[in-house]
TIKOL-366600 format. One record per atom (N, C-alpha, C): residue in one letter; atom name; x, y, z. Coordinates in nm, 3 decimals. Layout:
<atoms>
- residuo  atomo  east  north  up
- A  CA  X  Y  Z
...
</atoms>
This chain:
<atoms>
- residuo  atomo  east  north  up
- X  N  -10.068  -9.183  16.163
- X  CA  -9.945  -9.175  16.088
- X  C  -9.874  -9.310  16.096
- X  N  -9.852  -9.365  16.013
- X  CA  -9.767  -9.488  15.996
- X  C  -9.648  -9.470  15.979
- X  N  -9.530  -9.551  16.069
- X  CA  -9.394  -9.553  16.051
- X  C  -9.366  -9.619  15.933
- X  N  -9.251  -9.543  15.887
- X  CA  -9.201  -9.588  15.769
- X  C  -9.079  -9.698  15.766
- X  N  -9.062  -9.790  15.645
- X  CA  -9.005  -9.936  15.689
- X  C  -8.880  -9.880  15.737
- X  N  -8.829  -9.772  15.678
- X  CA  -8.666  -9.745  15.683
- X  C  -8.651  -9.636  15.802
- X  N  -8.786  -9.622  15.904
- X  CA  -8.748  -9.545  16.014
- X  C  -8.641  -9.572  16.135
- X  N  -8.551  -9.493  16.182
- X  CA  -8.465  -9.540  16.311
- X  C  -8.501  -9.444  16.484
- X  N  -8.603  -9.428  16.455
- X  CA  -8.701  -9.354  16.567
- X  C  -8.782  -9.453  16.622
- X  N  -8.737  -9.570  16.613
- X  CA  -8.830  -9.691  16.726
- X  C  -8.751  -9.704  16.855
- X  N  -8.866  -9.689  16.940
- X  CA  -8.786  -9.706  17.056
- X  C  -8.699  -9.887  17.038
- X  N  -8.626  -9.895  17.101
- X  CA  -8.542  -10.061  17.133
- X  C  -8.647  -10.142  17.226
- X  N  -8.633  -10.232  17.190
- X  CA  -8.724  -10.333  17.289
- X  C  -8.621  -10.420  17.371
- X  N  -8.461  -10.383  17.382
- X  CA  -8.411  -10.466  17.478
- X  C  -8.277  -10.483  17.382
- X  N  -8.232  -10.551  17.428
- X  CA  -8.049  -10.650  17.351
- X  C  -8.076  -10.719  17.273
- X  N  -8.008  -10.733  17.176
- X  CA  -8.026  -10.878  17.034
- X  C  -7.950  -10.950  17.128
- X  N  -8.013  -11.098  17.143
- X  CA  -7.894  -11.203  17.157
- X  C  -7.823  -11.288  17.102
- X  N  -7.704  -11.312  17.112
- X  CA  -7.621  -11.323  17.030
- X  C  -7.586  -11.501  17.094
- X  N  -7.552  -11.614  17.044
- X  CA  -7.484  -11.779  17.043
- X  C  -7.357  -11.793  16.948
- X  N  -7.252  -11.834  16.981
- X  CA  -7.141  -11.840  16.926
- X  C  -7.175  -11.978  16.865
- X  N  -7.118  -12.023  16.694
- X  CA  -7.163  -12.154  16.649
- X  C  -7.019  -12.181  16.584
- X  N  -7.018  -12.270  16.541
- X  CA  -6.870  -12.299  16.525
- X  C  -6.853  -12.223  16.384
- X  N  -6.964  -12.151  16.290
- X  CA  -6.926  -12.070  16.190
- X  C  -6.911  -11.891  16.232
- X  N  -6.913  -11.875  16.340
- X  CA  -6.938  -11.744  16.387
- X  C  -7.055  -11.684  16.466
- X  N  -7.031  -11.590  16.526
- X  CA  -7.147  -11.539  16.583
- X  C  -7.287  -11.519  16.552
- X  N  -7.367  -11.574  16.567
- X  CA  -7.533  -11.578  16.544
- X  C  -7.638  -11.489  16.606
- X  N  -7.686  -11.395  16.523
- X  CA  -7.803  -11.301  16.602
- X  C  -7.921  -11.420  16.641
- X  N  -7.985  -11.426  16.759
- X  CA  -8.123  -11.512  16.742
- X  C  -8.257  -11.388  16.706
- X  N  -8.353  -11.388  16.669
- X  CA  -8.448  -11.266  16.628
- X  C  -8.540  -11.358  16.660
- X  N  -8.636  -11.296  16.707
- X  CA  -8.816  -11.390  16.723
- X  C  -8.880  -11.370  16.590
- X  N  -8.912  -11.473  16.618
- X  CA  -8.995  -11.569  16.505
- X  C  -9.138  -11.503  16.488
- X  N  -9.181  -11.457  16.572
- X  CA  -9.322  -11.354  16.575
- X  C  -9.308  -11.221  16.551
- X  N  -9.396  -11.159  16.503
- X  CA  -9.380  -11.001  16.488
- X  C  -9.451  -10.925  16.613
- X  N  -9.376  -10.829  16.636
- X  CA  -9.442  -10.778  16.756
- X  C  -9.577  -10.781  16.833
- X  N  -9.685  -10.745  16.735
- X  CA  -9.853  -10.828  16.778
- X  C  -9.885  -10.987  16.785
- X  N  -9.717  -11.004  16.764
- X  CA  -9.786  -11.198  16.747
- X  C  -9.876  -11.266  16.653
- X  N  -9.927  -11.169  16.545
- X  CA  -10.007  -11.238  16.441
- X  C  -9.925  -11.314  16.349
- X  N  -9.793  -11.283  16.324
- X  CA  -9.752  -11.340  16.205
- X  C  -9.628  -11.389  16.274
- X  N  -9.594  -11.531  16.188
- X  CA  -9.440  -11.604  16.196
- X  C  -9.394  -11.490  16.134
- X  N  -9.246  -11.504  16.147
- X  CA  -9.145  -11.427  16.095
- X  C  -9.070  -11.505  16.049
- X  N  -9.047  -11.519  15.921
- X  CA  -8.935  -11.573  15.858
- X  C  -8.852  -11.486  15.710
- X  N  -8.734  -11.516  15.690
- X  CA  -8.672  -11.444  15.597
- X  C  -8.728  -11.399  15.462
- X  N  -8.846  -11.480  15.436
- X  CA  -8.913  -11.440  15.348
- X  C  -9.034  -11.347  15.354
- X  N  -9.088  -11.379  15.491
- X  CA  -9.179  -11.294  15.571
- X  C  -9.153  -11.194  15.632
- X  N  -9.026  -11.107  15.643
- X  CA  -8.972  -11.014  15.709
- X  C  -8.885  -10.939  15.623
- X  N  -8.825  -10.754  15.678
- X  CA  -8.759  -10.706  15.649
- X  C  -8.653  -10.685  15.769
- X  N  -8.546  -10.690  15.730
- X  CA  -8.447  -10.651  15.865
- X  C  -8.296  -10.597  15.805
- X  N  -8.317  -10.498  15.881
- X  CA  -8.218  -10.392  15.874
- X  C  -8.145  -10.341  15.993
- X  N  -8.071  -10.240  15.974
- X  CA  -7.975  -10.201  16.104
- X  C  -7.948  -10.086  16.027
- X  N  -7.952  -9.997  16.168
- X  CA  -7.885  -9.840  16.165
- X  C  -7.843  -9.819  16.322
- X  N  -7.687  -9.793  16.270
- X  CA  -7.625  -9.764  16.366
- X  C  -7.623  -9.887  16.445
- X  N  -7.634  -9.930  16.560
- X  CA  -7.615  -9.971  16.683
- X  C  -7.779  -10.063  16.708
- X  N  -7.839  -10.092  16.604
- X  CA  -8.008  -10.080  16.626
- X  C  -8.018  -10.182  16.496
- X  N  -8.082  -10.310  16.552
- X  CA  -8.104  -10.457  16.443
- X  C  -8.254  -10.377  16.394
- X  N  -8.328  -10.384  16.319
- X  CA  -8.446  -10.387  16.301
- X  C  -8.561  -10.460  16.258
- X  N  -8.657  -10.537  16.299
- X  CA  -8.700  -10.672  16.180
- X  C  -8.854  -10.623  16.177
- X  N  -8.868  -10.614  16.130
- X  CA  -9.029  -10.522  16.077
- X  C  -9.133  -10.654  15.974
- X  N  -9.231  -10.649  16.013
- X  CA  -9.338  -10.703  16.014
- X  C  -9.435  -10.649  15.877
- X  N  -9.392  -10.692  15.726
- X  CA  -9.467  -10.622  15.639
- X  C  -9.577  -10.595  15.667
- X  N  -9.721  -10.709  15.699
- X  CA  -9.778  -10.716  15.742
- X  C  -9.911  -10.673  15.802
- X  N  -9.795  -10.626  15.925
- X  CA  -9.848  -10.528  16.043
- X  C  -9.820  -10.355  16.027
- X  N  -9.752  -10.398  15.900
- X  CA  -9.692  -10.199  15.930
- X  C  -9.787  -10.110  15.859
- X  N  -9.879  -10.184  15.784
- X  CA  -9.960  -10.078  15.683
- X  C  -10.088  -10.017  15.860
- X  N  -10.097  -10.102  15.942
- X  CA  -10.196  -10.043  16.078
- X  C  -10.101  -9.985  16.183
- X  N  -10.138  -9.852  16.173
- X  CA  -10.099  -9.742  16.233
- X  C  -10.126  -9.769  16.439
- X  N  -10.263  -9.846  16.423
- X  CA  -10.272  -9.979  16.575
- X  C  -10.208  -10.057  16.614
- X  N  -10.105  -10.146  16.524
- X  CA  -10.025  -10.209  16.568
- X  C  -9.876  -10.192  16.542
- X  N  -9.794  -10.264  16.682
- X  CA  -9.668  -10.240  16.660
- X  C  -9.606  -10.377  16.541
- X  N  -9.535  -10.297  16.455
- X  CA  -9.545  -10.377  16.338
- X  C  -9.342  -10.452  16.347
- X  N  -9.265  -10.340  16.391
- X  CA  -9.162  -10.358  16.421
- X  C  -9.073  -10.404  16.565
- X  N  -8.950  -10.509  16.548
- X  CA  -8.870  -10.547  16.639
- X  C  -8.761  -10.448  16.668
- X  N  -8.673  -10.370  16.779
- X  CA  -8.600  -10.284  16.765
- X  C  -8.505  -10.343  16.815
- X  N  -8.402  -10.414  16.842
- X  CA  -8.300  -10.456  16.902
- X  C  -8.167  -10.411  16.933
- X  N  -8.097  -10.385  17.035
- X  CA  -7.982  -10.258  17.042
- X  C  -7.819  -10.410  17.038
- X  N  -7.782  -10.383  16.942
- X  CA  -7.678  -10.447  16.909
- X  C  -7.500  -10.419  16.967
- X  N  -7.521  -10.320  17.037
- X  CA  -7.419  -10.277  17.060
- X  C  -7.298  -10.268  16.987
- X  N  -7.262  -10.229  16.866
- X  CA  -7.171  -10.294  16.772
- X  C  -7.108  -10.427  16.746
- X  N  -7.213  -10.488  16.793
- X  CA  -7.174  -10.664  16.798
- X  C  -7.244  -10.701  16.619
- X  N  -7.171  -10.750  16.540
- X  CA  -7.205  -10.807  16.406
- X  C  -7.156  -10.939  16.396
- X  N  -7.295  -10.989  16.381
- X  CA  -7.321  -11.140  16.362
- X  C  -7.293  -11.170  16.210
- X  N  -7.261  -11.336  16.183
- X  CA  -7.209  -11.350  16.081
- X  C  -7.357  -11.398  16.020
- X  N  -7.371  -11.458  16.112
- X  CA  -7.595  -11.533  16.069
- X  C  -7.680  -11.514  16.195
- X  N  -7.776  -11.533  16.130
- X  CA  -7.880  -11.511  16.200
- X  C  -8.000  -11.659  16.200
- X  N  -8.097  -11.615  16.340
- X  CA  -8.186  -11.738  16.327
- X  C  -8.308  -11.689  16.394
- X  N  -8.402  -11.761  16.350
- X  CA  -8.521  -11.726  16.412
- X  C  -8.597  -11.779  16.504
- X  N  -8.643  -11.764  16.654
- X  CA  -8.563  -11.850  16.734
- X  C  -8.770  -11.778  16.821
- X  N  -8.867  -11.924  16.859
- X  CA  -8.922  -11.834  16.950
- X  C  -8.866  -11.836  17.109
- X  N  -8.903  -11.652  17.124
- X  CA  -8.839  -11.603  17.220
- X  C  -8.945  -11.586  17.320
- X  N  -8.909  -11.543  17.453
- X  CA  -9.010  -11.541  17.522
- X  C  -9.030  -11.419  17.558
</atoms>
């Protein structure tokens, strides 16, 4: 069964982190998709939020039901003004 892009049943993989820039608060998101096969960039990615929960999903990777295709990030009601793609460790 393959998750669907607009699912909010992923577990979280941890905190979004957040850098204050002199235009406002900045989400950083990794640059890799969860299996590490693919860069992630705004053109290469979908990212969404429900509720309390960033999401950046891996077109990609999501059609294999084997790999984790999605990022889950718990935002705590913190809303960033931008975002960047940042590798993380």
């Amino acid at each position: 069964m393959t998750t669907p892009l607009t699912s909010n049943n992923i577990p979280s993989h941890g905190p979004a982190r957040y850098r204050a820039t002199a235009h406002g608060l900045q989400v950083v998101i990794p640059n890799r998709c969860p299996s590490g096969r693919h860069v992630l960039t705004s053109e290469t990615c979908r990212i969404y939020e429900t509720v309390d929960t960033l999401h950046i999903t891996c077109p990609s990777c999501a059609n294999d039901p084997k790999v984790e295709s999605t990022w889950s990030l718990t935002t705590h009601g913190r809303t960033a003004q931008s975002a960047v793609f940042e590798n993380l460790p």
